[in-house]
C-alpha positions in Angstrom: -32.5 -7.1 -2.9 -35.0 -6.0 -0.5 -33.3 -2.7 0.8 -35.0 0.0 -0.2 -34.1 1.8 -3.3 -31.8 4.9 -3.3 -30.3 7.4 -5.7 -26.0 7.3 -5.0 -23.3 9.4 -6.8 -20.2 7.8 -6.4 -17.3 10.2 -5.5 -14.1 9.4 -7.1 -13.6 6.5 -10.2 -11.0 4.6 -8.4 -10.8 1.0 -7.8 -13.1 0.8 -4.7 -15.7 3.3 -6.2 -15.4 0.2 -8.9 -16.1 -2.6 -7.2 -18.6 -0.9 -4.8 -21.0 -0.1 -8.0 -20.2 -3.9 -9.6 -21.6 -5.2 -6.2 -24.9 -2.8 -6.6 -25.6 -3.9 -9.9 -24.9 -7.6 -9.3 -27.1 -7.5 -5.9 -28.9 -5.0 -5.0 -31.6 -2.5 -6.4 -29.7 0.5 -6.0 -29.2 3.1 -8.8 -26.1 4.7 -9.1 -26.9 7.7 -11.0 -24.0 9.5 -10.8 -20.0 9.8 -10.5 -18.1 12.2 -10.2 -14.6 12.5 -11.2 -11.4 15.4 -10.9 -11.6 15.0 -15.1 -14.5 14.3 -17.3 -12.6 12.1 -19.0 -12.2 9.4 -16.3 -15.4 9.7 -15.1 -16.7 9.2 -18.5 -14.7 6.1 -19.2 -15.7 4.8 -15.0 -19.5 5.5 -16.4 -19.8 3.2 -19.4 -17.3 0.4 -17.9 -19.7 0.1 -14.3 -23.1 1.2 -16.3 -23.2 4.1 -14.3 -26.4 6.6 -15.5 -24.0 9.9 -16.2 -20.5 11.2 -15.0 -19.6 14.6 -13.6 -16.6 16.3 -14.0 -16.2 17.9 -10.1 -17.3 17.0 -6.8 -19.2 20.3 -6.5 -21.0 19.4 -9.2 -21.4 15.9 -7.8 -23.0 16.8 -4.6 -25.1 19.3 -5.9 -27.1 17.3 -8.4 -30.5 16.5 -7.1 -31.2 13.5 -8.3 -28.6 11.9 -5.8 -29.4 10.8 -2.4 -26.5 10.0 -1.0 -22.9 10.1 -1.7 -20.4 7.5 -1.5 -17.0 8.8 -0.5 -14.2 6.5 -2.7 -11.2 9.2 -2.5 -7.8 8.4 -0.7 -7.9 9.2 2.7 -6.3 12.4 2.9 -9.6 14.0 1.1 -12.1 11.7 2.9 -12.6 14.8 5.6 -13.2 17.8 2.5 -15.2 15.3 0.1 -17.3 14.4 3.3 -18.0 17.9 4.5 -18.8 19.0 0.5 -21.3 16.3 0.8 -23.2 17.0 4.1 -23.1 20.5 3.1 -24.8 20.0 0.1 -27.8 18.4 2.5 -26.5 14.8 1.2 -26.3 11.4 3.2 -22.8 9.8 3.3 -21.0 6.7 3.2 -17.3 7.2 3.9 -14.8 4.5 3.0 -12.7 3.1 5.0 -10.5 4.4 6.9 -13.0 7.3 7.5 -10.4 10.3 7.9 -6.6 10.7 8.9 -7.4 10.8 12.1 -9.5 11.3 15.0 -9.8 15.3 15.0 -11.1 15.1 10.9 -13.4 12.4 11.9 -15.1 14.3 14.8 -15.6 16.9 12.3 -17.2 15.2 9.9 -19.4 13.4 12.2 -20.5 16.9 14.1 -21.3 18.0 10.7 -23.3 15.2 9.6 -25.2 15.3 12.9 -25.9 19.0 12.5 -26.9 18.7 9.2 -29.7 16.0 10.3 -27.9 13.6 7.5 -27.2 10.0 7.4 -23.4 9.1 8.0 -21.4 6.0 8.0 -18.2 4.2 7.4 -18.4 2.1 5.1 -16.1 -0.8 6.7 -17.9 -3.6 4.8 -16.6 -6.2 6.7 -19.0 -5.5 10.1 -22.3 -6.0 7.5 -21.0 -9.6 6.4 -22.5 -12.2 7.4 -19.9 -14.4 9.2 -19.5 -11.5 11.1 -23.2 -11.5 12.1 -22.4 -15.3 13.4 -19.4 -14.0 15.9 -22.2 -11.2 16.8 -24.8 -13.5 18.1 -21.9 -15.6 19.4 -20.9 -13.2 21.7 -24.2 -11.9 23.0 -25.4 -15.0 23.1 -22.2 -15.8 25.6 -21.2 -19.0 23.5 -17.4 -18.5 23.9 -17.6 -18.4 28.0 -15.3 -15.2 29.5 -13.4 -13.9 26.6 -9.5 -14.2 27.0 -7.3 -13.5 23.8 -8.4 -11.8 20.1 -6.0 -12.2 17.0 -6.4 -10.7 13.8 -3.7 -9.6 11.0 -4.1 -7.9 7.7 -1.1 -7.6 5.3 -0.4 -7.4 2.0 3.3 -7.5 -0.1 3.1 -4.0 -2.1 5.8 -2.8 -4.0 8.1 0.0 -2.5 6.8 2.7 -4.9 7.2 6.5 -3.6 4.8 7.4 -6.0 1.9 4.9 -5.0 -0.7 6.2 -3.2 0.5 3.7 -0.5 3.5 4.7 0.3 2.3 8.9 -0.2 2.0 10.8 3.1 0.4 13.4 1.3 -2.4 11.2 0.5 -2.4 9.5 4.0 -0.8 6.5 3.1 0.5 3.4 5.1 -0.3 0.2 6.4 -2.5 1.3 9.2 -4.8 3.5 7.5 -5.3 1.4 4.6 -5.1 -2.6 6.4 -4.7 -2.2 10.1 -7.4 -0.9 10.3 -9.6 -4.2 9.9 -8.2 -5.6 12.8 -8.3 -2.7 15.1 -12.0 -2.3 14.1 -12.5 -5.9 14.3 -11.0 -5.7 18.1 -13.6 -3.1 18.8 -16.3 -5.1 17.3 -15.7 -7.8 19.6 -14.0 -6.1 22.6 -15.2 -2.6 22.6 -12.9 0.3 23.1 -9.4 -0.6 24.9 -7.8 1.6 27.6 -4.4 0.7 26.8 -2.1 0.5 23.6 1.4 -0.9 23.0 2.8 -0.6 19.8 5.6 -1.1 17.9 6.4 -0.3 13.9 8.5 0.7 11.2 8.2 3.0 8.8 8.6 2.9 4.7 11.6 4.9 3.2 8.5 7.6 2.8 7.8 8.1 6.3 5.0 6.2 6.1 4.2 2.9 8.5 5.3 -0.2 6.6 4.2 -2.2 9.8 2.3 -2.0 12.9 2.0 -4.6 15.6 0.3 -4.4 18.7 -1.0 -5.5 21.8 -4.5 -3.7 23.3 -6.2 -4.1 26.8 -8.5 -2.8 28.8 -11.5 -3.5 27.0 -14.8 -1.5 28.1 -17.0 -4.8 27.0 -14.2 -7.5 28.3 -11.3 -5.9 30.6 -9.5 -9.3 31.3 -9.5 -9.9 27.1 -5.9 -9.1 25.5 -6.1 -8.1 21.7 -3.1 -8.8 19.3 -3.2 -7.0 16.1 -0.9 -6.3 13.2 -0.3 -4.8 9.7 2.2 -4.7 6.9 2.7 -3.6 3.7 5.6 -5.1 3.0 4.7 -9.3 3.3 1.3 -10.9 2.4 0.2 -12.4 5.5 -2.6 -15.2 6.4 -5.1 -12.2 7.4 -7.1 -14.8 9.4 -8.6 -13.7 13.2 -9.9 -15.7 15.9 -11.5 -14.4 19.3 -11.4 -17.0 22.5 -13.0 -17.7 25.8 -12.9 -20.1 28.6 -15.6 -22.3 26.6 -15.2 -22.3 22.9 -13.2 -20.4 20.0 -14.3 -18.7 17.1 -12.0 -18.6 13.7 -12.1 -16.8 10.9 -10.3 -18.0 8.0 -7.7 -15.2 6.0 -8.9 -12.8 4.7 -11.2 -12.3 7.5 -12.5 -9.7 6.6 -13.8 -10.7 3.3 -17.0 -13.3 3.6 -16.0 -16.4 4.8 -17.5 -19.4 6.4 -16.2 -19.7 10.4 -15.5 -22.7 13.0 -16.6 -22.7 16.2 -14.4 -24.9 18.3 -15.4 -25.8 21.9 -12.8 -26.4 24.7 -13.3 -30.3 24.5 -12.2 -30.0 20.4 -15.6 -30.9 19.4 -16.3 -28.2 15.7 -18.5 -26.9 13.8 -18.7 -24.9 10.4 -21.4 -22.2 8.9 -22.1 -22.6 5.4 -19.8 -20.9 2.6 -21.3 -17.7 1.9 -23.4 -17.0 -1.4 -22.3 -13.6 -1.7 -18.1 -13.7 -2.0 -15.2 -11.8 -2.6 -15.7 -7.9 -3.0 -19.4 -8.5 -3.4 -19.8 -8.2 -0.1 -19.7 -4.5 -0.5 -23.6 -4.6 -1.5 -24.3 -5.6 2.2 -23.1 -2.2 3.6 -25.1 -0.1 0.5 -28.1 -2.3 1.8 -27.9 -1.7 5.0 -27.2 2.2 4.5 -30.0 2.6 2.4 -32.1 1.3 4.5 -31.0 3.9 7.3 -31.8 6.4 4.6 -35.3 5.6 4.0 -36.3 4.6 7.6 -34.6 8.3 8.7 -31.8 6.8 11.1 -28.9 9.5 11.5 -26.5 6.2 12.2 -26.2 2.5 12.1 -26.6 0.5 15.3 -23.9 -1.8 13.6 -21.4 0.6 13.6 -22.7 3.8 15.6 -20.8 6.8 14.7 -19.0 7.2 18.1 -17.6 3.7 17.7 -15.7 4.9 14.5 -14.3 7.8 16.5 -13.2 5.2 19.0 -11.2 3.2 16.4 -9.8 6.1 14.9 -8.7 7.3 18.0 -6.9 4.0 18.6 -5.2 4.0 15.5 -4.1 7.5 16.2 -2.6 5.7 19.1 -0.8 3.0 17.4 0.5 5.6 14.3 1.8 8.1 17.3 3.6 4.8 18.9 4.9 4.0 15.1 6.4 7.5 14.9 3.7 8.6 12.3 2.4 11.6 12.6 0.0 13.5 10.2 
């Protein structure tokens, strides 16, 4: 409630454009003055369900208005790079969702763009602004784990095998990685910085797409003797829990991780203890990242010090990586 006050247009009235807006009312004192949608009818019916001030048929349209301030970027990924470009070009601020492009070479471009354009750019992987998330933050500085050995963390959820889903679309940069895999390759980065090394292995949906990714990273620039296991699926509904551990202590993260959650920190002797359940739960927690963009926006900040813009290139290099190792290829 105490970010500063901003003027969004949300582009695209899908379901995370839904739920980002439900958060900002609920939360927050952000307007949303704006969405824009392919057909005025959608965006019209997305205005009066999420209370949203008017509805624009096209994202030209969208960007241009001047009452909006920045732009929040809810398409599938395949359009993330042309709806973010639109926006920067149009002199706006932008919060991409997650994943933030297809892949690395779309998200330098967007990110050289933003930076040329003097604009505010972020991904918006809600999950780094939480506030368990915050804990393992000040955990690690702070050194609390000892020498950091192992990281696991898993997101997957049982879809069904629909060609026509977005999901399972190459067209619309579908799969498993894109869409789940990457909160634990980003969460890996969060706590390990970039790795030097990828092993992967996968399989792939009767699309082409990748149904399932596992894999092992090493050669961490913040902790080179740490190992990383991470994994995806679309095709089983698994715990989606993540822990990181050191010589001293362990930190867990209950499934889904990377929704708000209270944590455990368990030292080597087995002696635990628990943060409090959050106040803010579920898909709320998208009000954290609007609060903390905003306030980038007002103070003038090209780029969050939680999640620079260079770090997203890293991850999305890595899960370039792990889709090439999958036999994905965009």
């Amino acid at each position: 409630m105490s970010a500063p006050q901003i003027r969004w247009g949300v582009l695209g009235a899908g379901t995370i454009a839904g739920d980002f807006v439900e958060s900002l009312r609920k939360h927050t004192r952000q307007r949303v003055v704006a969405v824009g949608s392919r057909t005025l009818e959608k965006g019209a019916w997305f205005a009066a369900r999420h209370g949203v001030e008017r509805s624009i048929a096209g994202y030209e349209a969208l960007v241009a208005d001047p009452e909006v301030d920045a732009v929040f970027v809810a398409t599938p990924h395949s359009e993330h790079r042309a709806n973010a470009l639109l926006a920067i070009a149009a002199g706006k601020h932008v919060l991409v969702e997650k994943a933030f492009t297809r892949n690395l070479a779309e998200a330098t471009e967007v990110v050289d763009a933003a930076r040329a354009a003097g604009v505010t750019a972020m991904e918006a992987m809600w999950t780094r602004f939480l506030p368990h998330i915050d804990i393992v933050r000040q955990l690690l500085a702070d050194g609390a784990l000892g020498e950091v050995e192992t990281l696991m963390a898993d997101q997957g959820y049982r879809f069904p095998d629909d060609p026509g889903s977005r999901l399972f679309d190459p067209a619309l940069a579908g799969g498993a990685m894109l869409d789940l895999g990457v909160y634990p390759v980003s969460f890996a980065h969060f706590a390990l910085g970039a790795p030097g090394t990828a092993r992967a292995a996968g399989t792939r949906a009767r699309t082409g797409v990748d149904r399932q990714i596992s894999a092992v990273l090493s050669g961490f620039t913040q902790h080179p003797a740490a190992h990383a296991v991470v994994s995806t699926t679309l095709a089983a509904t698994t715990p989606g829990s993540a822990f990181v551990a050191g010589a001293e202590a362990r930190v867990e993260i209950p499934g889904p991780f990377s929704a708000p959650q209270p944590i455990r920190l368990v030292s080597r002797a087995g002696e635990a203890a628990a943060s409090e359940p959050p106040r803010i739960t579920g898909r709320d927690g998208l009000c954290l990242q609007a609060a903390h963009f905003a306030s980038l926006v007002a103070e003038g900040r090209p780029q969050s010090d939680l999640l620079p813009l260079d770090e997203t290139l890293a991850i999305m290099a890595t899960m370039d990586e792990l889709r090439r190792q999958a036999g994905v290829v965009d």
